[in-house]
Backbone as ProteinMPNN parsed JSONL, in Angstrom:
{"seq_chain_A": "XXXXXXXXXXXXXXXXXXXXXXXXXXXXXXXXXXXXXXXXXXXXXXXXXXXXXXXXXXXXXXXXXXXXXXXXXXXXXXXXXXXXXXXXXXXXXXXXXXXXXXXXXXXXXXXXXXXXXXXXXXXXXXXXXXXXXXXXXXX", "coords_chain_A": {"N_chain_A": [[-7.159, -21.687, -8.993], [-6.999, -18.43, -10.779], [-3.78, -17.477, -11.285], [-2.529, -14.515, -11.779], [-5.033, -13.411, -10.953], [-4.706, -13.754, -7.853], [-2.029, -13.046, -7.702], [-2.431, -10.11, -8.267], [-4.168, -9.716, -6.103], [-2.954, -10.047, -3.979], [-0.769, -7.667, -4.102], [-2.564, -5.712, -4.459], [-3.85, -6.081, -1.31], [-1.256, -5.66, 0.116], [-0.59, -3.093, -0.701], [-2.791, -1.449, 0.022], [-2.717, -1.596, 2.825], [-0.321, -0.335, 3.427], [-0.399, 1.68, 2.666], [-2.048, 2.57, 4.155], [-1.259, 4.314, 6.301], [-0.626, 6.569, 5.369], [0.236, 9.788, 3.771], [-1.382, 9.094, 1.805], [-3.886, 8.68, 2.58], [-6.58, 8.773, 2.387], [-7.187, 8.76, -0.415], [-6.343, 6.031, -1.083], [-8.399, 4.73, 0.059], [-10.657, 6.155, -0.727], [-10.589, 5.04, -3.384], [-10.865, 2.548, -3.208], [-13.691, 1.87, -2.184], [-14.971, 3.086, -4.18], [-14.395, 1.174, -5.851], [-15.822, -1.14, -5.098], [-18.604, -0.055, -4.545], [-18.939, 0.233, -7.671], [-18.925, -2.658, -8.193], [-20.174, -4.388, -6.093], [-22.109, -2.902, -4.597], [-24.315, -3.084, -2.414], [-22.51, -3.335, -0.574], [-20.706, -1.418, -0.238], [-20.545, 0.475, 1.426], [-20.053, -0.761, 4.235], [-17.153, -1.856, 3.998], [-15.972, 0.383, 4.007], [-16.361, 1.282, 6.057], [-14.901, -0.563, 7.4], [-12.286, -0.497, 6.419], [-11.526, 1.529, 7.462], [-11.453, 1.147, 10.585], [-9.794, -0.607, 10.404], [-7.439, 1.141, 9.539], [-7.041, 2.23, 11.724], [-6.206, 0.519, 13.828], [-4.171, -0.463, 12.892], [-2.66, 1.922, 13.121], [-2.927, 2.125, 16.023], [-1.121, -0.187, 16.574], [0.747, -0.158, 15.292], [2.526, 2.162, 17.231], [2.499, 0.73, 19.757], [4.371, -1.107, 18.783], [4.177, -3.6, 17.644], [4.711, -5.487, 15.445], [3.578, -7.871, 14.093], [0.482, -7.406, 13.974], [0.32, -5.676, 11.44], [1.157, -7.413, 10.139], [-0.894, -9.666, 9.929], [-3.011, -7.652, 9.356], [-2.554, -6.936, 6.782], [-2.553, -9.958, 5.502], [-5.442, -9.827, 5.767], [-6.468, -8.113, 3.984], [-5.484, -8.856, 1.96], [-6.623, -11.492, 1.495], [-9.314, -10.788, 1.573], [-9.454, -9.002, -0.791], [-8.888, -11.089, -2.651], [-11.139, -13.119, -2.416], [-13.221, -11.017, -3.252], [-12.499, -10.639, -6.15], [-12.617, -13.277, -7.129], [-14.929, -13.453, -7.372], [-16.271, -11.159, -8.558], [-14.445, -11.05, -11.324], [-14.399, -9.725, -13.699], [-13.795, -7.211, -12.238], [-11.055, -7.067, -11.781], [-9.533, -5.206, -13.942], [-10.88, -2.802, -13.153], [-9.51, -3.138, -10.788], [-6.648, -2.42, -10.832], [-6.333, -0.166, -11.858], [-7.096, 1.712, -10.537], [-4.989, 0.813, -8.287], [-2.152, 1.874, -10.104], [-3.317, 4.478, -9.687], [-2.371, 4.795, -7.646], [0.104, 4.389, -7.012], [2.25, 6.195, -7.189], [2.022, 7.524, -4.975], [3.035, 5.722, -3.205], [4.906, 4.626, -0.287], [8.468, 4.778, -0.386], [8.349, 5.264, -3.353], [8.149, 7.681, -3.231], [8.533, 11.336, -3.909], [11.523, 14.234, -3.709], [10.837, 15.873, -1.601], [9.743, 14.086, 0.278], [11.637, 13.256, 1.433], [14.603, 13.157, 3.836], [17.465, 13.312, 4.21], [20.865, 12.79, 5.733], [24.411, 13.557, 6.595], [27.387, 13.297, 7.709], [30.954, 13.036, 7.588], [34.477, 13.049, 8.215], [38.107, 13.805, 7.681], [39.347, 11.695, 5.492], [37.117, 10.333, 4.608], [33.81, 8.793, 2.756], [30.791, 9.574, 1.55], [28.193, 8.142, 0.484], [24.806, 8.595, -0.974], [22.029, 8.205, -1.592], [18.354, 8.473, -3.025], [16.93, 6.818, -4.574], [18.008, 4.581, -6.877], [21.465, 3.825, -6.943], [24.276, 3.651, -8.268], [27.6, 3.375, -8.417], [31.061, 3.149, -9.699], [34.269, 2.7, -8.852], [37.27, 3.083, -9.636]], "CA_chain_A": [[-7.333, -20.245, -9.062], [-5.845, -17.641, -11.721], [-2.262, -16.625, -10.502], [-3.145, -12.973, -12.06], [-5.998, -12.804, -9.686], [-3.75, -14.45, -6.565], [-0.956, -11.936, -7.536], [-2.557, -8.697, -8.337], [-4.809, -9.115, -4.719], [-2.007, -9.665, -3.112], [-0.166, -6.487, -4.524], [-3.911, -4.756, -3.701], [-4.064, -5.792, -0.089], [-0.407, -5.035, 0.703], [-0.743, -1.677, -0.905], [-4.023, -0.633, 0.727], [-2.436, -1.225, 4.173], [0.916, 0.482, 3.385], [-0.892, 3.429, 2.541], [-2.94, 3.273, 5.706], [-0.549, 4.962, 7.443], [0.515, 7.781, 4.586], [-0.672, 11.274, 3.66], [-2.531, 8.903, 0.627], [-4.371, 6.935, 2.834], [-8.014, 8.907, 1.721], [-7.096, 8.321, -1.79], [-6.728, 4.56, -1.205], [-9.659, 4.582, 1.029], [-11.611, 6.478, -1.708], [-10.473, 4.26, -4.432], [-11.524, 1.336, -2.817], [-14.631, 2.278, -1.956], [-15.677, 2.813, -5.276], [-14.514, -0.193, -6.705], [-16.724, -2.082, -4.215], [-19.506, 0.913, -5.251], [-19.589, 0.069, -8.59], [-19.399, -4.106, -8.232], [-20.744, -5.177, -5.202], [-22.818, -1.615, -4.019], [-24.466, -3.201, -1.084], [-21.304, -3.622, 0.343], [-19.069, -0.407, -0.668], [-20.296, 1.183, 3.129], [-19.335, -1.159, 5.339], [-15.814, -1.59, 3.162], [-15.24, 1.889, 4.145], [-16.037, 1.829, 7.836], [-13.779, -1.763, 7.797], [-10.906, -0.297, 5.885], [-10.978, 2.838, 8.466], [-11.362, 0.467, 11.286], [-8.277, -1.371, 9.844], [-6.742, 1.784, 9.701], [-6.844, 2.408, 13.137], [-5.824, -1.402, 14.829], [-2.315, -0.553, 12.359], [-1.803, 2.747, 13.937], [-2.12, 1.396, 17.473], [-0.418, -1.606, 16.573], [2.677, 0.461, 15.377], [2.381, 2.858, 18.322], [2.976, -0.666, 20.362], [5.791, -1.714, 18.092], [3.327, -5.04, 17.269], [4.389, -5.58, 13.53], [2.46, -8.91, 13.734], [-0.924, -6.832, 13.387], [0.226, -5.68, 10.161], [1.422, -8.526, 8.834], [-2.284, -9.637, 9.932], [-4.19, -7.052, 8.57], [-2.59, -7.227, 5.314], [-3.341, -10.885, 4.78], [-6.752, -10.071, 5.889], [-7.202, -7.773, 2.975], [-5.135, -9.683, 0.477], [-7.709, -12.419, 1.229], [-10.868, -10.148, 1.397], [-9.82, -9.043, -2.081], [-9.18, -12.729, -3.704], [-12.45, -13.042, -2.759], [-13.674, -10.306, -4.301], [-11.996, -10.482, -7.189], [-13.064, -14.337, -7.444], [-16.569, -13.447, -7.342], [-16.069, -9.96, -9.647], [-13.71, -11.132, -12.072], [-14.213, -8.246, -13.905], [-13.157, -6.01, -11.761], [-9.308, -7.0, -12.085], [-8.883, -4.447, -14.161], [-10.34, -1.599, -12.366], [-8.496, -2.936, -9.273], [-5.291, -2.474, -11.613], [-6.051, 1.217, -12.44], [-6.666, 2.008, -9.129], [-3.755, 0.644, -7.879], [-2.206, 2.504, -10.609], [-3.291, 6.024, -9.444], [-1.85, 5.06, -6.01], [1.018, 3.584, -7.678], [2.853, 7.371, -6.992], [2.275, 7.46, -3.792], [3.379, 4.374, -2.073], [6.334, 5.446, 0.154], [9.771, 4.542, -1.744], [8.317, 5.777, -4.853], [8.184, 9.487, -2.924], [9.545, 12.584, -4.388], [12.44, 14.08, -2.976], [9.835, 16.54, -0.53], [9.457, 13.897, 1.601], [12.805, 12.885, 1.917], [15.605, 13.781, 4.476], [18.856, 12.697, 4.057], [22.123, 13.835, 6.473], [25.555, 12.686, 6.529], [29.066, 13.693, 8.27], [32.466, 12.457, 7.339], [36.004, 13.829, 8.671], [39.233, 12.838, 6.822], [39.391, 11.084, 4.053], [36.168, 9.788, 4.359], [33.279, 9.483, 1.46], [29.911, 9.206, 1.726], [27.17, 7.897, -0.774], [23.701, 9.218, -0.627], [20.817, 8.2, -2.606], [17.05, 8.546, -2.502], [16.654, 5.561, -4.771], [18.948, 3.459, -7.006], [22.636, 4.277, -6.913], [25.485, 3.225, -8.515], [29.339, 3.511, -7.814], [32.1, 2.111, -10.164], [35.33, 3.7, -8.904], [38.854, 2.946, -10.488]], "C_chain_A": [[-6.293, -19.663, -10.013], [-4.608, -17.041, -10.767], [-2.508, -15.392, -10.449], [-3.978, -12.741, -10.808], [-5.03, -12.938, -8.422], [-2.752, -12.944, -6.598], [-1.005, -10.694, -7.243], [-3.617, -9.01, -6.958], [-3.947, -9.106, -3.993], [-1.071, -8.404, -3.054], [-1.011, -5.55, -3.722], [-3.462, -5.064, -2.511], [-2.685, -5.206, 0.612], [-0.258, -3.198, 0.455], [-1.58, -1.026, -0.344], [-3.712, -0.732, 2.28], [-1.178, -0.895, 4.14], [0.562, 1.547, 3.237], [-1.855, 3.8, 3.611], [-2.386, 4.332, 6.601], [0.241, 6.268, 6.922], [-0.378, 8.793, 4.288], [-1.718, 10.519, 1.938], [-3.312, 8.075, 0.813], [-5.976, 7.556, 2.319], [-8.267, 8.833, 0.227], [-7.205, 6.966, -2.209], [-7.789, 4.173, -1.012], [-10.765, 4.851, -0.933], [-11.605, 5.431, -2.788], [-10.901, 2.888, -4.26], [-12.66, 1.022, -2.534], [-15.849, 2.378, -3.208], [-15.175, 1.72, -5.941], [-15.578, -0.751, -6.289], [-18.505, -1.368, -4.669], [-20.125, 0.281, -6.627], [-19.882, -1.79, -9.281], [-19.979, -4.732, -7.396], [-21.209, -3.874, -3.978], [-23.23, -1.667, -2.569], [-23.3, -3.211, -0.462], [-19.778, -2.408, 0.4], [-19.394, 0.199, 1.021], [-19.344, 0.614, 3.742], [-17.643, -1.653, 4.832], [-15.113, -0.286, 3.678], [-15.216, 2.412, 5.726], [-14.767, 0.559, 7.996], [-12.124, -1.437, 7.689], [-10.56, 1.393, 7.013], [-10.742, 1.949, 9.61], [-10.16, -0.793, 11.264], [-7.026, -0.317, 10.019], [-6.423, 2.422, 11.262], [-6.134, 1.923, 13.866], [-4.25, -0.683, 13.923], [-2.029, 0.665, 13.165], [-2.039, 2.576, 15.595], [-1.388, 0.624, 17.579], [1.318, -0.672, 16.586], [3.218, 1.017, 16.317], [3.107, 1.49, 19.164], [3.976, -1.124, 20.369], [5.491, -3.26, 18.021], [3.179, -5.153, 15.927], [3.609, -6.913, 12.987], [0.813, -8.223, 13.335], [-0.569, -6.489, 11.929], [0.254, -6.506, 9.475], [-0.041, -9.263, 8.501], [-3.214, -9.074, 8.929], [-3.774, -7.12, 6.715], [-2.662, -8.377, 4.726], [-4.814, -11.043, 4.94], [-7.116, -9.504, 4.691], [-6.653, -7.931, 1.714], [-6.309, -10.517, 0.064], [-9.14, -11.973, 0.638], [-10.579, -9.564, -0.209], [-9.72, -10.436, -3.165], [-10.274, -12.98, -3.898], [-13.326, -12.711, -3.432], [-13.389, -10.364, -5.618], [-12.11, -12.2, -8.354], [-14.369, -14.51, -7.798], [-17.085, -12.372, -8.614], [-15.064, -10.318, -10.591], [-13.289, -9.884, -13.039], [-14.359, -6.785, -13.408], [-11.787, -5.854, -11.338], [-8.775, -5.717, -12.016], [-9.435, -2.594, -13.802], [-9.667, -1.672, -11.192], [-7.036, -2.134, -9.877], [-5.387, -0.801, -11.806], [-6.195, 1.959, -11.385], [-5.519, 2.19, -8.387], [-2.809, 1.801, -8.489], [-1.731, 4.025, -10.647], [-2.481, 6.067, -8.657], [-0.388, 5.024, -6.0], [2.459, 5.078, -6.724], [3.249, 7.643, -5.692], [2.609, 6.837, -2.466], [4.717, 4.926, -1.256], [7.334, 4.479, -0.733], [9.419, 5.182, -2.871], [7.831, 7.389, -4.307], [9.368, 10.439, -3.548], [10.582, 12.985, -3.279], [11.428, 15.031, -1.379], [9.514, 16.057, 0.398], [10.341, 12.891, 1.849], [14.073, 13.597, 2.357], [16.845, 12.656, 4.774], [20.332, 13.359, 5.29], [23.054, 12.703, 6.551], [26.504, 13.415, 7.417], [29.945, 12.639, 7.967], [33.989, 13.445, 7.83], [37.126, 12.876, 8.258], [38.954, 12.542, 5.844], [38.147, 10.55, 3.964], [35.165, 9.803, 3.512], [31.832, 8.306, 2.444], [28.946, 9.357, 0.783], [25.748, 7.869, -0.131], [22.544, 9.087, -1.751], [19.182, 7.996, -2.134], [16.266, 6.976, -3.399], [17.588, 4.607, -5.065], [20.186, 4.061, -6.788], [23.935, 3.063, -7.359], [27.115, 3.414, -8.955], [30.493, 2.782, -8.842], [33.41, 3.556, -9.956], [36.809, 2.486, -9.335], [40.197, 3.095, -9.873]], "O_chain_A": [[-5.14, -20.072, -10.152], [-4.659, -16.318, -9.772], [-2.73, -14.885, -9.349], [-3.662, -12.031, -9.854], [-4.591, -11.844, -8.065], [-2.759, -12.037, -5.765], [-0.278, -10.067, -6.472], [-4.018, -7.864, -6.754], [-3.92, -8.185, -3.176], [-0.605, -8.109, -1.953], [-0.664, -4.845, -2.774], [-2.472, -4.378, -2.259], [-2.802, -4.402, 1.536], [0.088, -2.339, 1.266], [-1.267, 0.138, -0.095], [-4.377, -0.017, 3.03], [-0.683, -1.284, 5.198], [1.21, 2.491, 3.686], [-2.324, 4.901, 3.899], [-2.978, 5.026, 7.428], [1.173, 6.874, 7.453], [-1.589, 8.723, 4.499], [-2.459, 11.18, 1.211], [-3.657, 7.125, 0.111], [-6.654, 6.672, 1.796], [-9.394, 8.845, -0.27], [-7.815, 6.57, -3.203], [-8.308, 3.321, -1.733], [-11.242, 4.106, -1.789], [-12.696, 4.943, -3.082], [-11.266, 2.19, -5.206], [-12.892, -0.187, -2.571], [-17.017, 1.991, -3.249], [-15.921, 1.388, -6.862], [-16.448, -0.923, -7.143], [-19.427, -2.1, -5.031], [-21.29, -0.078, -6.793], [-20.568, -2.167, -10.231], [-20.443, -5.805, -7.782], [-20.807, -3.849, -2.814], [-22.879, -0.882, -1.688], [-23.532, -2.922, 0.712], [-18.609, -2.453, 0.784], [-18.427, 0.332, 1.772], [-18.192, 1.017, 3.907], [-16.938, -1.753, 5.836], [-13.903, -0.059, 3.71], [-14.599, 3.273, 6.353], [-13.777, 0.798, 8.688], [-11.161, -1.804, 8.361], [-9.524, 2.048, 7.125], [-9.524, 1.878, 9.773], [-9.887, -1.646, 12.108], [-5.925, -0.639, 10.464], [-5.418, 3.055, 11.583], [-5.39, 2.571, 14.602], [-3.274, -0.474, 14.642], [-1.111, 0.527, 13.973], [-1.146, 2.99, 16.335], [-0.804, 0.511, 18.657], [2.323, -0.574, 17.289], [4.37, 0.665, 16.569], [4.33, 1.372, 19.092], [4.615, -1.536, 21.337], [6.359, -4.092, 18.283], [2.15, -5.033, 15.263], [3.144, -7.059, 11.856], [0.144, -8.671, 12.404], [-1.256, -7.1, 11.109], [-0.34, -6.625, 8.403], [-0.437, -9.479, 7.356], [-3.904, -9.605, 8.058], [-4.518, -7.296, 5.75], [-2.821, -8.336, 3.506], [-5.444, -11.997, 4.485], [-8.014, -10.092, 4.089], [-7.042, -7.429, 0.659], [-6.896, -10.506, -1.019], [-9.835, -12.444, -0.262], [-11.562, -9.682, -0.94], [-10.367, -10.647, -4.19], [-10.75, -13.127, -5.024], [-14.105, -13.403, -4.088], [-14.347, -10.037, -6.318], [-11.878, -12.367, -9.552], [-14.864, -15.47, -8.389], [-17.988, -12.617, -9.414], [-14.533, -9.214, -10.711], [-12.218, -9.282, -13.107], [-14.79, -5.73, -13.873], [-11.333, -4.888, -10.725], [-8.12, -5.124, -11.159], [-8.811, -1.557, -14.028], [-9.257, -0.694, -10.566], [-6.496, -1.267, -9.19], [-4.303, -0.225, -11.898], [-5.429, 2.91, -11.232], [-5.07, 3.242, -7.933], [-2.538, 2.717, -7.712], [-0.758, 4.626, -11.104], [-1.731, 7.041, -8.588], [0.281, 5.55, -5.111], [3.305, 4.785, -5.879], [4.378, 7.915, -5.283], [2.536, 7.17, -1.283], [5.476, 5.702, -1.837], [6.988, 3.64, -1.564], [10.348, 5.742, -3.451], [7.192, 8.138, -5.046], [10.591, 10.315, -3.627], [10.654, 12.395, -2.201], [11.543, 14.594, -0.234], [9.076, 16.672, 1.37], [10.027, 11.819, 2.368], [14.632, 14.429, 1.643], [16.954, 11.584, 5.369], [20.477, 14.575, 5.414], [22.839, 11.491, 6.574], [25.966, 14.426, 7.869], [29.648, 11.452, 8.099], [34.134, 14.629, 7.525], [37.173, 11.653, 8.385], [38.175, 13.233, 5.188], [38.03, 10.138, 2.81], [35.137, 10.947, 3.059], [31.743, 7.33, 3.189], [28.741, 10.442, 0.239], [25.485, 7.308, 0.933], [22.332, 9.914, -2.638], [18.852, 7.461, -1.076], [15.348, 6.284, -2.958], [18.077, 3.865, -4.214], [19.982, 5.169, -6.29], [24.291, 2.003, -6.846], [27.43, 3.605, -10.129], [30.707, 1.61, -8.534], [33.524, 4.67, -10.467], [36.96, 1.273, -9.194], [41.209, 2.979, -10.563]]}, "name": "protein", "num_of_chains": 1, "seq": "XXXXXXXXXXXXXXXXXXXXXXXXXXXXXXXXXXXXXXXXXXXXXXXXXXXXXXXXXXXXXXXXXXXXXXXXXXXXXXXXXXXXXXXXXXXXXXXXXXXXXXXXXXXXXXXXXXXXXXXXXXXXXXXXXXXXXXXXXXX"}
């Protein structure tokens, strides 16, 4: 099997169930939906009740505090896209532009709007605060 394919479904399925659980999960949903739409049509429905029905099992699972279901569901739909993507070859690269759109909204790559930060220090104390990279060279 192509690595490319191997790599970029695995990127896809972890991304499409990290965003299950975020204010971009009907954007993933949608975007996935039509991929499947425009390569393998019979099958973009039930894709869209599966990937809601996926989205569900993770938010009980978390509710639970059962991070084995995720780890689950996201090799279920790493796999279910290898598949796809073994069978569609060319549809790589709309998986890739897809991804892409979503690319923005994965959490970590959030603006600062949906980040809350708080600190306290007393005395001499120092405190470093970043929303992503950060780096320190003191003298």
């Amino acid at each position: 099997m192509d690595p490319e394919i191997a790599a970029l479904a695995g990127t896809a399925g972890t991304t499409v169930v990290t965003l299950m659980v975020t204010n971009a999960w009907d954007s993933a949903r949608d975007g996935m939906v039509a991929l499947w739409r425009r390569f393998q049509p019979v099958r973009a429905e039930s894709i869209g009740e599966e990937l809601e029905a996926g989205r569900a099992d993770l938010l009980l699972a978390r509710e639970a505090g059962d991070a084995e279901s995720e780890a689950e569901l996201t090799a279920e739909w790493q796999g279910r896209l290898r598949r796809f993507l073994l069978a569609q070859p060319e549809a790589a690269e709309e998986l890739r532009r897809v991804l892409d759109e979503l690319q923005p909204q994965v959490p970590g790559d959030a603006g600062p709007e949906q980040m809350r930060m708080q600190a306290r220090a007393s005395g001499s104390a120092r405190i470093y605060q970043a929303g992503r990279d950060q780096h320190i060279t003191e003298r």
